[in-house]
C-alpha positions in Angstrom: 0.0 0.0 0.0 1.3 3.5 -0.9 0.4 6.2 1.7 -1.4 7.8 -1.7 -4.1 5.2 -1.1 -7.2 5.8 0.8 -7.3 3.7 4.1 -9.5 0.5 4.1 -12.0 2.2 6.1 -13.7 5.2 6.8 -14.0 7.0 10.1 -17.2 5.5 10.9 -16.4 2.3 10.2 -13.6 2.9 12.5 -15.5 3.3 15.4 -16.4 0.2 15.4 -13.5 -1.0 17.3 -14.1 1.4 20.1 -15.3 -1.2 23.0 -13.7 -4.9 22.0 -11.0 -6.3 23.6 -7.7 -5.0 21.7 -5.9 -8.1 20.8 -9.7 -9.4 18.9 -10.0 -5.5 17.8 -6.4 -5.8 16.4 -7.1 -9.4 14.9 -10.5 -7.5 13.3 -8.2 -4.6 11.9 -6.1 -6.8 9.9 -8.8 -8.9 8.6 -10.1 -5.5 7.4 -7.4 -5.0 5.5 -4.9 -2.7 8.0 -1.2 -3.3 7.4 -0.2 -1.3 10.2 -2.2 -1.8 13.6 -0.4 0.0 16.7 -1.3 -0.6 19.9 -1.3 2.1 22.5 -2.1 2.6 26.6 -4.1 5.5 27.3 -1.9 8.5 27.7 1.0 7.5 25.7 3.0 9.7 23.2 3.0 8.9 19.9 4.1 10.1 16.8 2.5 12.3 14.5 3.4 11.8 11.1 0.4 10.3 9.3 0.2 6.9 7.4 -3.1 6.0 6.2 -2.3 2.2 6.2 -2.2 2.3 9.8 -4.6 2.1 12.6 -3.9 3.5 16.1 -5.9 1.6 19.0 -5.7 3.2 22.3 -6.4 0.8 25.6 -7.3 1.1 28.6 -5.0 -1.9 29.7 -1.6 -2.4 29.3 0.4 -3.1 25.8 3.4 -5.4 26.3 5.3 -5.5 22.6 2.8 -7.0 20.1 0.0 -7.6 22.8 -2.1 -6.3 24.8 -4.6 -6.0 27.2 -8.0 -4.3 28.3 -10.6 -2.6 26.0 -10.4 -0.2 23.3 -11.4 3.6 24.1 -10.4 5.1 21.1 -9.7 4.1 17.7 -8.4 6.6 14.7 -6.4 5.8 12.0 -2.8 7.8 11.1 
């Protein structure tokens, strides 16, 4: 995917994640065609220049490397 490309889903769609467990939510993302899911804890810095191919999921648990735990609270793509 180029970042000219239009991500594989739109904002609303997006929101969908907002409420399941991150590691199904991040399972979900890539089935729906995200080739870049990040995982983030509430609060934490993260970069700001924007990819389209990737989806930022922001829990309320605890992300250890690849994994993660707790719910999603916010989901937005970048």
């Amino acid at each position: 995917m180029t970042f000219s490309e239009a991500p594989p889903e739109t904002d609303d769609e997006i929101r969908r994640y907002v409420g399941m467990e991150v590691m199904a939510a991040r399972v979900e993302a890539e089935r729906a065609g995200w080739t870049v899911v990040r995982l983030l804890e509430e609060g934490m810095f993260r970069t700001m220049e924007y990819q389209p191919n990737r989806l930022n999921l922001t829990t309320d648990g605890a992300i250890d490397g690849s994994t993660g735990t707790g719910t999603v609270i916010e989901a937005d793509n970048g």
